[in-house]
C-alpha positions, 0 to 999 in steps of 0.5 A: 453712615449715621454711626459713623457720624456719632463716632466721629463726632461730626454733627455737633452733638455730645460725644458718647462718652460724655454721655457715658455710652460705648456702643454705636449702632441704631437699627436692628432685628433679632429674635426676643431671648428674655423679657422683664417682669413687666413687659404685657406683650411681648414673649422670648421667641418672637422676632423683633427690630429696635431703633431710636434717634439717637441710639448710640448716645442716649443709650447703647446701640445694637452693635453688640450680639445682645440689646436692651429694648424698651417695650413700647419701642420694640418692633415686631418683624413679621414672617416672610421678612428675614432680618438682613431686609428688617434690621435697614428697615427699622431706619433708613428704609422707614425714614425715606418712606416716610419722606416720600409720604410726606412730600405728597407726591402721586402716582405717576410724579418724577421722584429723584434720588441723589445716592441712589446705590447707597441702602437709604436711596435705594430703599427709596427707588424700591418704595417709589416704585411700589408707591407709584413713582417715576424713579431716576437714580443719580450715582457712580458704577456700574455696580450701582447702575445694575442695582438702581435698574434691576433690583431697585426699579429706576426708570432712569440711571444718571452717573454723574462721572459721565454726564456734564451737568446732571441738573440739565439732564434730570430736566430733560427726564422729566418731561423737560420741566423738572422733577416733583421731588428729590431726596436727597441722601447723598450729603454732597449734592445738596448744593445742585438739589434744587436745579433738578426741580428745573421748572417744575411747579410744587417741586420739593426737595426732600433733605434726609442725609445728614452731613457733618455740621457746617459742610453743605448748604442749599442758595434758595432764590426766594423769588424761585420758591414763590413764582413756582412754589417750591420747597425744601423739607427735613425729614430726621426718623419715622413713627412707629406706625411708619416703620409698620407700614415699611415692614409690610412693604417687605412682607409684600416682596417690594422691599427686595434684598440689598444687603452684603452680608459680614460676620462680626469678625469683618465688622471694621472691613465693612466700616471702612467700606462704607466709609469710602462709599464702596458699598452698593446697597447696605451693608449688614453685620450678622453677629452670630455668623463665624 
């Protein structure tokens, strides 16, 4: 989704070409075909991902068969973890890692995911579980159901198509107190984020999905935030070390397989999917596949 943000131009930001750039795309993995007269560490042959904030604008992205990738920025893919699990990892599954560490939360908490069947939420429900954490997954399907449970490891599904008030029944999960943190990264319920705390003291809502600029907003009641010491927290991307630290998880057979699989000719297929929320889990677009 964060591509489709850069080109659609929805944040706010420059578009790409103004900054003469042509090529979206900002996680990947593959292997090292060639490397520059100055690069000390790495060798042609070694698997390796790539990510960077704004990968798509400062630079071109990696939807294309061949990258260019600085050294100090290039993240070496370690056996056992195949490059449908490292390419989401190199982004979206070390930025919900990296959410959750910084929440605090401890083994044995309530962690609530809103767009639980999207690959960023469901990498989180994956993590969760392997830091833990209670997992509730909130989304729509029965696709989407059978992933959060079976692959993902959610204690409890939530569709919001069948329950009236999702709030209440995130509350009543919880022990009838309320969630010790929520992460959010489906954009629209950023609104109803905060009533899945309920009355839980400490409660945090962690925001990672990034809507188009200006279309949603969270009503704090600062008495709320003071009387029961709650939050609301950002998280944009992961430090290296962070993304090291995911791919270990997937090393360890705890980040499991998510991914549809497209070949390059499929490519606009696969965006528009994701563009009308019909993917469960993420999507990958294998470059050398016919």
């Amino acid at each position: 989704m964060r591509d489709l943000h850069f080109m659609l131009n929805d944040w706010a930001l420059p578009k790409m070409s103004d900054l003469g750039t042509k090529c979206a795309g900002h996680e990947g993995s593959g292997v090292i075909v060639k490397v520059g007269d100055q690069v000390k560490s790495l060798k042609p042959g070694m698997r390796a991902g790539y990510k960077a904030v704004l990968t798509g604008l400062m630079i071109d992205g990696s939807y294309k068969q061949y990258i260019v990738s600085p050294e100090r920025y290039t993240t070496l893919v370690p056996d056992g973890v195949n490059d449908y699990i490292a390419g989401p990892i190199m982004c979206s599954a070390s930025t919900i890692y990296t959410s959750i560490k910084e929440s605090q939360l401890r083994p044995g908490d309530w962690a609530v995911f809103p767009g639980a069947g999207g690959g960023v939420g469901l990498q989180g429900v994956q993590l969760a579980k392997a830091m833990g954490l209670r997992a509730i997954a909130i989304d729509t399907g029965d696709d989407k159901q059978k992933l959060c449970m079976e692959t993902g490891g959610a204690e409890h599904f939530i569709d919001f198509k069948k329950v009236d008030n999702v709030g209440e029944e995130v509350v009543r999960l919880c022990d009838g107190i309320g969630a010790h943190g929520v992460f959010v990264t489906a954009v629209q319920t950023y609104p109803n984020s905060i009533s899945y705390l309920g009355g839980r003291v400490g409660g945090k809502v962690m925001c990672i999905g990034l809507p188009p600029a200006g279309t949603q907003h969270i009503d704090v009641d600062p008495n709320q935030m003071c009387f029961r010491k709650q939050s609301v927290q950002g998280t944009l991307v992961s430090s290296m070390a962070d993304v090291d630290k995911t791919l270990d998880f997937a090393k360890r057979g705890l980040l499991k397989p998510i991914y549809t699989v497209y070949p390059l000719s499929k490519f606009n297929e696969a965006v528009q999917k994701l563009k009308r929320g019909e993917i469960a889990g993420r999507a990958v677009v294998d470059f050398n596949m016919e």
